[in-house]
C-alpha positions in Angstrom: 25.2 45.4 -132.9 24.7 48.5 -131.1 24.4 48.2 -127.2 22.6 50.7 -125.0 23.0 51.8 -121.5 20.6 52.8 -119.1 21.5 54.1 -115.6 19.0 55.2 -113.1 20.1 57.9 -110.7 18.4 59.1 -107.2 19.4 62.1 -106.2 17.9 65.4 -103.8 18.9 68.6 -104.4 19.4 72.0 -101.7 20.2 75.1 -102.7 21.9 75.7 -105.7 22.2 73.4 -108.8 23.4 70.4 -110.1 23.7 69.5 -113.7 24.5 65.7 -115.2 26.3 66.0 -118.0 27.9 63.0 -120.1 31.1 64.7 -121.5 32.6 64.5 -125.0 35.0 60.9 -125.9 38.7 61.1 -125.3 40.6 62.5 -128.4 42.7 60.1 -130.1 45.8 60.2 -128.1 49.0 58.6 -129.9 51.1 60.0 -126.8 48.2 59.6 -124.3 46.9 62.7 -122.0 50.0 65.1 -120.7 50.0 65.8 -116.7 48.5 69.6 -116.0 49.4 72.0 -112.9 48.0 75.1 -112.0 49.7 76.9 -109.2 47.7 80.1 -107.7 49.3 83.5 -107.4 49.0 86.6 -106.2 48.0 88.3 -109.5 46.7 85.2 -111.8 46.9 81.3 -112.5 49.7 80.0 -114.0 49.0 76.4 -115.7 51.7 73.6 -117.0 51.5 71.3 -119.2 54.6 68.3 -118.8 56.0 70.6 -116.6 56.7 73.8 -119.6 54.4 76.6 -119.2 51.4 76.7 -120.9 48.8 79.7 -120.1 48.5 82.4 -116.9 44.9 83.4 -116.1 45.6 87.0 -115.5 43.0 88.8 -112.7 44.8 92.0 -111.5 42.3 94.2 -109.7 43.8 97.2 -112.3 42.8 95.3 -115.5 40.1 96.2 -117.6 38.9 92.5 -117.4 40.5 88.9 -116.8 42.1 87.4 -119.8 44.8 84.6 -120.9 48.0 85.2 -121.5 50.8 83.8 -122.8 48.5 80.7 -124.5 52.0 78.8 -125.5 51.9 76.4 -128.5 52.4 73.0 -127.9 55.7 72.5 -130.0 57.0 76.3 -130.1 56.4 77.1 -126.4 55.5 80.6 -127.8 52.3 82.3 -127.2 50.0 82.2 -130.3 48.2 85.1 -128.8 48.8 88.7 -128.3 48.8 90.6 -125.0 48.5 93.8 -127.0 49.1 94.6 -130.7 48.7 97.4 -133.1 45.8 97.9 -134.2 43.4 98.2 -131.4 45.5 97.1 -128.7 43.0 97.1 -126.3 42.3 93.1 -127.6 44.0 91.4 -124.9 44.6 87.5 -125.8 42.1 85.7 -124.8 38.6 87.6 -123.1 35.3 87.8 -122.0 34.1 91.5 -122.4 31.5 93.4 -123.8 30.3 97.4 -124.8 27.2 99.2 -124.1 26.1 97.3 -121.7 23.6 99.8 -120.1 25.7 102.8 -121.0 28.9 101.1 -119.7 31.6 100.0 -122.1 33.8 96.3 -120.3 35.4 96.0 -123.5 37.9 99.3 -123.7 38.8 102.7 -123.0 39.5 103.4 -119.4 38.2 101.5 -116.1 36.2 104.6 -115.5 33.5 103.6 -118.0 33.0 100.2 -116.8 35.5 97.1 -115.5 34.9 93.6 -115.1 36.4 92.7 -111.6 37.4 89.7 -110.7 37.0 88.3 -107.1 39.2 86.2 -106.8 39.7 82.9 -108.2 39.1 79.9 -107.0 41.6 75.9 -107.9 38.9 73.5 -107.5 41.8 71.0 -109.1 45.5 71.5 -109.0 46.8 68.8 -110.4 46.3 65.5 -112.7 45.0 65.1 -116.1 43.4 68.6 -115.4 43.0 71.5 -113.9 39.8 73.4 -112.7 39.0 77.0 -111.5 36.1 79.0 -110.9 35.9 83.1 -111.1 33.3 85.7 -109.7 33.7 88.7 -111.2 31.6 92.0 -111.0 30.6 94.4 -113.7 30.8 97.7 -112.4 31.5 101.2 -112.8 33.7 102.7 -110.0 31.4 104.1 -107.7 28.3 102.4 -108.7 26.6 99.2 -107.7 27.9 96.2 -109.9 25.0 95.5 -112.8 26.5 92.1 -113.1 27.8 89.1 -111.7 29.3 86.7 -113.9 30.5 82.7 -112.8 33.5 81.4 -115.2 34.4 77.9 -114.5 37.6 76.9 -116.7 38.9 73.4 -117.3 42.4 72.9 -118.8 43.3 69.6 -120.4 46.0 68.2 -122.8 44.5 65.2 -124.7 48.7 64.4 -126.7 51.4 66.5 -126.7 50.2 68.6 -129.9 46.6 69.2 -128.1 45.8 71.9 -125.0 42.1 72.4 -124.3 41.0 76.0 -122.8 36.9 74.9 -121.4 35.6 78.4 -120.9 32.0 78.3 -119.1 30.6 81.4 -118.0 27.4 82.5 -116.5 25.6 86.0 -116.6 23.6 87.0 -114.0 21.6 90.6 -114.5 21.9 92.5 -111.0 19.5 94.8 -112.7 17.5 95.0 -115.9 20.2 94.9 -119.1 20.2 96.5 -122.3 23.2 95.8 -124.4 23.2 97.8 -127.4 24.5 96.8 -131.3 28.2 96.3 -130.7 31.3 94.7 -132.3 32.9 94.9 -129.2 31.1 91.9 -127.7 31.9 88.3 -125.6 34.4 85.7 -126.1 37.2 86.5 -128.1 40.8 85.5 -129.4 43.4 87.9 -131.2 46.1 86.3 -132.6 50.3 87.1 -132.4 51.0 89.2 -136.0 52.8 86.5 -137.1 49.8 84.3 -137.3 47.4 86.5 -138.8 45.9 86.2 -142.2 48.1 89.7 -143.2 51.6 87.5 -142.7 50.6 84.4 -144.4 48.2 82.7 -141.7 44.7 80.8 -142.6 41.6 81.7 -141.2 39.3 78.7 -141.7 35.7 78.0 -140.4 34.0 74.7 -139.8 32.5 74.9 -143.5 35.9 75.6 -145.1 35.8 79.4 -146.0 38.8 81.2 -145.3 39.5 84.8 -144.7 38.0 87.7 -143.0 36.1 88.7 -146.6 34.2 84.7 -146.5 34.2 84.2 -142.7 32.8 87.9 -141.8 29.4 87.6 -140.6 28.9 84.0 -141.3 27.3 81.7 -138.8 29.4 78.4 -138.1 30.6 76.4 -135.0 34.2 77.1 -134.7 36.9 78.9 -136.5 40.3 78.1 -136.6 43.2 80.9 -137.0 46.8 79.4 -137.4 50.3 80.1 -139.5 53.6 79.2 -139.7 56.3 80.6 -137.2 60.4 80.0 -137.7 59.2 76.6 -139.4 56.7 75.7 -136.8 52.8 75.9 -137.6 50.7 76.0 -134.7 47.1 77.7 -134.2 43.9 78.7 -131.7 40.5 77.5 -132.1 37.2 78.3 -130.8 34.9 76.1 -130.5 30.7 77.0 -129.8 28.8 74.1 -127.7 25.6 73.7 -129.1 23.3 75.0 -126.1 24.4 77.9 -126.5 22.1 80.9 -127.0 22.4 82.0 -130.7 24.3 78.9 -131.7 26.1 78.4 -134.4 26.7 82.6 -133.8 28.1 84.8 -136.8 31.1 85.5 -136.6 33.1 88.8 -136.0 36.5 87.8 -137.9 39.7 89.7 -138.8 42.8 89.1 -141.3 45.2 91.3 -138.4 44.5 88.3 -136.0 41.1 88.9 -134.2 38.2 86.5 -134.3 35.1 86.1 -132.0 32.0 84.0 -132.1 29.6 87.3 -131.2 25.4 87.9 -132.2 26.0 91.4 -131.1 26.5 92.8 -134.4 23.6 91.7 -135.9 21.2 91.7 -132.9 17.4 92.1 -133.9 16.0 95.5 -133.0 20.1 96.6 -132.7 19.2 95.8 -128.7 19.4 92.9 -126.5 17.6 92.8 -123.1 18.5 90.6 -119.7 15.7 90.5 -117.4 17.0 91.0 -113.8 18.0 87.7 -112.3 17.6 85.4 -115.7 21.2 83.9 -116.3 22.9 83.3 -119.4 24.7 80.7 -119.8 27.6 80.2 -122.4 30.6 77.4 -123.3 33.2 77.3 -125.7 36.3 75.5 -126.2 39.7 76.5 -127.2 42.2 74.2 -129.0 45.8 75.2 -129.2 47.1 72.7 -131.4 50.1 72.3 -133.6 49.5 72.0 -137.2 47.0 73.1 -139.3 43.3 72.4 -138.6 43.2 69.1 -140.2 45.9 68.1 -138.8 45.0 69.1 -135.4 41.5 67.0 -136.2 39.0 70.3 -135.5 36.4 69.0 -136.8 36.7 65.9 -135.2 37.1 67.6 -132.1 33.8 69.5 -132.3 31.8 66.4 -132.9 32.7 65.1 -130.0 32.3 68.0 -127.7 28.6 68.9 -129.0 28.1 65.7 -127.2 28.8 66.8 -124.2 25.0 68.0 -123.2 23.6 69.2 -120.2 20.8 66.3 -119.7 19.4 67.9 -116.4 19.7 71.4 -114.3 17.7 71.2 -110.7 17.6 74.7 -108.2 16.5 75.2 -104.8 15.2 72.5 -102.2 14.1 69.4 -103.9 12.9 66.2 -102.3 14.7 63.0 -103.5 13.9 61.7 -107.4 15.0 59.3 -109.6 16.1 59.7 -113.1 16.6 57.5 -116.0 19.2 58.4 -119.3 20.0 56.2 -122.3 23.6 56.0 -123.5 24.3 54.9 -127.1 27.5 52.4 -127.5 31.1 53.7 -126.8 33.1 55.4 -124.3 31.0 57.9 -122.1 32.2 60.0 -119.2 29.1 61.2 -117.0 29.3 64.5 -114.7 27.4 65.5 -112.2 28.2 69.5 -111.0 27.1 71.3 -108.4 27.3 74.9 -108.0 26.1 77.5 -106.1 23.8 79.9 -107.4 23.9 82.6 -104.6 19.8 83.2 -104.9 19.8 81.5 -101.4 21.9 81.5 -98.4 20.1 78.7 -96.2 19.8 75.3 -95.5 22.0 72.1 -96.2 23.8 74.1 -99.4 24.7 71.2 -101.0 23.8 68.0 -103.3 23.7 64.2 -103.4 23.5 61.7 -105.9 22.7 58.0 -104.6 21.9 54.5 -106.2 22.9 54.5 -109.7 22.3 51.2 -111.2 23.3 50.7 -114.5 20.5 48.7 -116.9 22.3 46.8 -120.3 20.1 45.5 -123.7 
């Protein structure tokens, strides 16, 4: 018999926003969830997993954009990404870029056509069964007014010892109107170590089985997994789309030398995408670095339960108190309520409250 849960919440909100979201069930976890430590730098974020290395967020103010690198396997301790490979070593591990974005290219080539600039990052959570940052970063051409602003908020978990967890949210506010022309060069992206890739005896699998650059090419599907073999070990990176995404499930850009990204901006209607000024975009994915292949690693499993992490409710600016009412279905739930600040205003109490929850059983 099937119990549900009702919880009532009353809560005000000024300035900013504040989301509830109930987050995705707790992987299986034979070993049970590994401690995580992220220590910040001068230059990046460098992130443990048991103590061993895991990933560095990388921010430099002379890179052409933030990215992650190394992203360590869980048994090898060996990146499964690239910092740079041949060809088109511009693909730097793990990244959020994009060309033509009105005339600017934060994707490659040199800084002078466009950079993505971080601000400096932010530990929210240092230490525990995870860690949290946020990012600002500017789009901007040197010498010209930034045309956007972007928020990334990252959450690093390790669910078992063969299971690390990359939670890449990011946020795109216009500073101006946007027009982001028919690329290949476009958002979040992974490229692969050689000796992972499809050409050296890797798999490049999709959530509907197809394999391959020449089946997964332009095909729309949640996630994609890219692993291989390595001196006996097989290990791999998936990415994962949430389901509120814009465009999801998103075709996807895939290649056999290593490179895969989730991306609409190939096959954008009109060959153009406009951004109003001000009107945010909001994206999520998740990244699994996993040992074994992608059954083994449970992918699909995975992705179940992270679509069922959904935004229930997103409230801005100065609201009076008022109460709310959600039904949760049987099992193990974890709820989340987020605040953030938005920047539109820089008045009043700049902050959020959630009071009297009472939780209601059938």
């Amino acid at each position: 018999m099937n119990r549900w849960t009702k919880f009532v919440v009353v809560l005000p909100i000024v300035i900013g926003a504040c989301s509830l979201a109930p987050a995705e069930f707790g992987a299986n976890e034979q070993t049970g969830p590994q401690n995580v430590t992220a220590k910040l730098e001068k230059s990046h974020i460098a992130v443990a997993v048991g103590g061993k290395p895991f990933t560095c967020y990388k921010f430099e103010a002379s890179q052409k954009y933030p990215y992650f690198w190394p992203v360590n396997g869980p048994a090898s301790g060996r990146s499964v990404t690239t910092e740079t490979s041949q060809p088109y070593p511009h693909h730097h591990s793990l990244f959020f870029g994009c060309d033509r974005v009105n005339g600017g290219n934060y994707w490659q080539e040199s800084n002078e056509r466009g950079q993505i600039v971080s601000q400096g990052p932010k530990l929210i959570k240092a230490s525990g069964s995870r860690v949290i940052f946020t990012d600002t970063c500017l789009w901007q051409q040197p010498g010209k007014e930034p045309v956007i602003r972007d928020l990334r908020r990252v959450t690093i978990t390790a669910p078992n010892k063969d299971l690390r967890f990359i939670d890449f949210e990011i946020s795109l506010e216009p500073l101006v109107d946007i027009r982001i022309l028919k690329t290949n060069h476009a958002l979040f992206s992974a490229r692969v170590v050689p000796e992972l890739s499809v050409k050296s005896g890797g798999v490049l699998i999709n959530a509907e089985g197809k394999t391959g650059e020449k089946d997964t090419f332009g095909v729309a599907s949640p996630w994609c997994d890219y692993f291989g073999t390595r001196d006996g070990i097989t290990e791999g990176i998936a990415i994962l789309q949430h389901p509120d995404n814009r465009w999801f499930p998103s075709k996807w850009f895939t290649r056999d030398y290593g490179f895969f990204s989730p991306t609409p901006m190939y096959w954008l209607e009109g060959d153009r995408l406009d951004l109003s000024k001000g009107r945010t975009l909001t994206l999520r994915y998740r990244v699994i670095v996993h040992t074994g292949d992608a059954t083994t690693a449970g992918i699909q499993k995975i992705f179940r339960r992270y679509k069922q992490s959904r935004l229930q409710e997103k409230i801005s600016g100065s609201v009076d108190w008022q109460q709310m009412m959600y039904t949760l279905p049987s099992g193990s739930h974890t709820l989340e309520w987020r605040y953030v600040k938005d920047y539109v205003m820089n008045s009043g109490s700049n902050c959020a409250w959630v009071d009297q929850v009472e939780w209601v059983t059938n």
